[in-house]
C-alpha positions in Angstrom: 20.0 -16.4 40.4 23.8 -15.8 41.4 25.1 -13.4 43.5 26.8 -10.8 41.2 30.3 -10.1 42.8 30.4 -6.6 42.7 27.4 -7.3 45.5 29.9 -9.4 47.4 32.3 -6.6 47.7 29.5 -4.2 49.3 28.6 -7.0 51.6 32.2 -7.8 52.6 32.8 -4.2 53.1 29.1 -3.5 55.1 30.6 -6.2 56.8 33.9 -4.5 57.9 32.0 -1.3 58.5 29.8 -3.1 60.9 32.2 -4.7 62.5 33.9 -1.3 63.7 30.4 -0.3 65.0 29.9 -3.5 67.1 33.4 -3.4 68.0 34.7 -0.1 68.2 38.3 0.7 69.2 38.3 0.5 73.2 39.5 3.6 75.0 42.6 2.9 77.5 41.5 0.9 80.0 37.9 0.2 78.8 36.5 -2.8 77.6 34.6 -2.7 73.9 31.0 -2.2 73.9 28.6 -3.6 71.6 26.1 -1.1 70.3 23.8 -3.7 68.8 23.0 -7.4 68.6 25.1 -8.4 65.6 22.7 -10.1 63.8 20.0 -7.4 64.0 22.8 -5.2 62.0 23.6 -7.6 59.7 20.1 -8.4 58.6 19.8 -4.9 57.8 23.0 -4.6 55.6 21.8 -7.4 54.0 18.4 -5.7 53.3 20.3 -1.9 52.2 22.6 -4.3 49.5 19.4 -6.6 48.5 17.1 -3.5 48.3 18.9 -2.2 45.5 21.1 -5.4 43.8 22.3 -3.7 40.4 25.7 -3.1 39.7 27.1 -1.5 36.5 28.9 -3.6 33.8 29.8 -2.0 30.5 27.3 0.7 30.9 24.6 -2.0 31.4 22.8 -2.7 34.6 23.1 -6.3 35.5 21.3 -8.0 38.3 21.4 -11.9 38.8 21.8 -12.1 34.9 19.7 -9.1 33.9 20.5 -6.8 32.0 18.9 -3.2 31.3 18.6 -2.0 27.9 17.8 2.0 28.7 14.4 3.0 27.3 14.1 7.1 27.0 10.9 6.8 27.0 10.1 6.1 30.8 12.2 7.2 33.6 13.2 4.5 36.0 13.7 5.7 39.5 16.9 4.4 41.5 15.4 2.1 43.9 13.6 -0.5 44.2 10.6 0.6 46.6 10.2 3.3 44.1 10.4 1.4 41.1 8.0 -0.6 42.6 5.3 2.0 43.9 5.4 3.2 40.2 3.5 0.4 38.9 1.2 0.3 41.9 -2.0 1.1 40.8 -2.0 -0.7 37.7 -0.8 -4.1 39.7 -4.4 -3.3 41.4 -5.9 -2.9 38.6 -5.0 -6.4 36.4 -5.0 -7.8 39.2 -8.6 -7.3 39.8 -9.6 -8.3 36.2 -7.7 -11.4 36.4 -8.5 -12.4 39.9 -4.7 -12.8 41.0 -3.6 -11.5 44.6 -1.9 -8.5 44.2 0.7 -9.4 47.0 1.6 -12.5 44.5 2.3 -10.1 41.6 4.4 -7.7 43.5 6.6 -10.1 44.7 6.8 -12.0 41.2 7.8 -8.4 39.6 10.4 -7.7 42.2 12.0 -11.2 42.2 12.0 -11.2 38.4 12.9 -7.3 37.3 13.2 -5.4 40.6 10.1 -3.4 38.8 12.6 -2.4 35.9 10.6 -2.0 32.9 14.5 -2.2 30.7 15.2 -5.1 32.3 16.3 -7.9 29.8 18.0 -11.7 30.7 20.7 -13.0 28.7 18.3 -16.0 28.1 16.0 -12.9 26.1 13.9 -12.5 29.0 12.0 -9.0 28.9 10.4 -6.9 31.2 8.9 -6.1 34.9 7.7 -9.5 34.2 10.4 -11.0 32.2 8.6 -12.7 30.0 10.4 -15.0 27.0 8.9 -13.3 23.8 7.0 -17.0 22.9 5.5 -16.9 26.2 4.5 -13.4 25.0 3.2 -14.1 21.6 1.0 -17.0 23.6 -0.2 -14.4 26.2 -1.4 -11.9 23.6 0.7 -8.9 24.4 3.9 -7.2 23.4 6.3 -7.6 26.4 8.3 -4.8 25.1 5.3 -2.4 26.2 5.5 -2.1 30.6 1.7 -2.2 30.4 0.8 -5.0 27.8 4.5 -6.9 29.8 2.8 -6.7 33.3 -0.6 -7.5 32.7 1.0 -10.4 30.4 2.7 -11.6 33.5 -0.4 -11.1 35.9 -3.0 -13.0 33.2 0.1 -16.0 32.8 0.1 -16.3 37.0 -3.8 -16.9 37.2 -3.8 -19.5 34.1 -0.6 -21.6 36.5 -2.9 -21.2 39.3 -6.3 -22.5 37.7 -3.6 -25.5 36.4 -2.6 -26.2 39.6 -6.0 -25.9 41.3 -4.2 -23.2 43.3 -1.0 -24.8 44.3 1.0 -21.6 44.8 4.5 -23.2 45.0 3.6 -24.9 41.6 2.7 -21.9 40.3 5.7 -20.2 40.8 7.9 -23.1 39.9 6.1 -23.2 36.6 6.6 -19.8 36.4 9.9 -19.8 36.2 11.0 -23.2 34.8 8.1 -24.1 32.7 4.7 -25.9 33.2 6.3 -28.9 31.6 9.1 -29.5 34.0 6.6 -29.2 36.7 4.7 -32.1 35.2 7.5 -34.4 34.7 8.4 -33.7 37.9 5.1 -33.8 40.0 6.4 -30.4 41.9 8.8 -28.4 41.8 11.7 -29.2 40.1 14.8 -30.3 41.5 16.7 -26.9 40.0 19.1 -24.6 42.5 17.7 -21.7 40.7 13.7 -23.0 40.7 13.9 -23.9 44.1 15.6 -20.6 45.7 13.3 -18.9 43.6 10.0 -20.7 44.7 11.6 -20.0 48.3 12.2 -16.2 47.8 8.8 -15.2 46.2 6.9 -16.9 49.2 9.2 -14.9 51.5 8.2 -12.0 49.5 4.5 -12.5 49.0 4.1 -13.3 52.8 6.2 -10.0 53.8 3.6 -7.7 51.3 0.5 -10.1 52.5 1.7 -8.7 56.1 2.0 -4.6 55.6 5.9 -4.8 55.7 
């Protein structure tokens, strides 16, 4: 998923900004103090830019390739911790029926929608769990429903990991590349996209799995 480059620009300029709080202008005679180790600052710009990543184009929102086709019917909230709590207790719920760690799906949602139920890929990806409608139609539910699109997602997660005898990297790899890839490849595939994705989703999952 690339970096879209209206997030560069905030990061370049959270960069300059934190730069003049690290290194604020000396008065005469005084040498510059620094307010905070640099790389604690920076982590947490990069946090505030990745926290919310969707920038406007042509009155979509786009986000890595996503983009959000407004639906009048629910109200999204602005950011991501709150788009996120929204679909809270029904996570806990589908989760529970299908046996999937809750942790897993949160972190699959936010990786793959942010918890935007408009969200839309130009590949035709749809949903909170961006699911491809033939993935849909094979799961059973109507990914253009939030509901019927997460619980989709959840129930396609625990059939990848009763494939893969639990294998969670292969499940996530085959989430997002295809169980068939997978195969031919005995792991994950040697994608850019599959492999930063695999990587980010553990980050995730192990950040929920801890309280954070």
């Amino acid at each position: 998923m690339r970096t879209p480059i209206a997030g560069i620009t905030r990061v370049m300029g959270r960069i300059r900004e934190i730069e003049a709080m690290i290194y604020p202008a000396p008065e005469p005679h005084e040498e510059p103090k620094v307010n905070e180790r640099f790389e604690n600052v920076m982590q947490r710009a990069m946090e505030e830019v990745l926290d919310d990543p969707y920038e406007r184009e042509n009155g979509n929102i786009i986000s890595g390739g996503i983009a959000e086709v407004p639906n009048t019917d629910i109200t999204v909230p602005a950011s991501v911790t709150a788009r996120l709590a929204m679909w809270e207790d029904k996570i806990q719920e589908l989760c529970a029926q299908y046996g999937v760690d809750p942790h897993l799906a949160r972190a699959v949602m936010r990786m793959e929608s942010g918890g935007n139920p408009n969200a839309i890929s130009r590949a035709g990806a749809i949903g909170l769990m961006q699911l491809m409608p033939g993935t849909a139609r094979g799961l059973g539910v109507d990914p253009k429903d939030p509901h019927r699109n997460l619980e989709g997602g959840i129930k396609y997660l625990a059939q990848l990991s009763d494939k893969y005898n639990g294998d969670l990297t292969k499940t996530l790899a085959a989430y997002n590349a295809g169980s068939g890839r997978v195969d031919s490849y005995g792991g994950i595939p040697p994608f850019p996209e599959t492999q930063r994705y695999v990587r980010n989703v553990l980050d995730l999952y192990q950040k929920y799995s801890r309280g954070d």
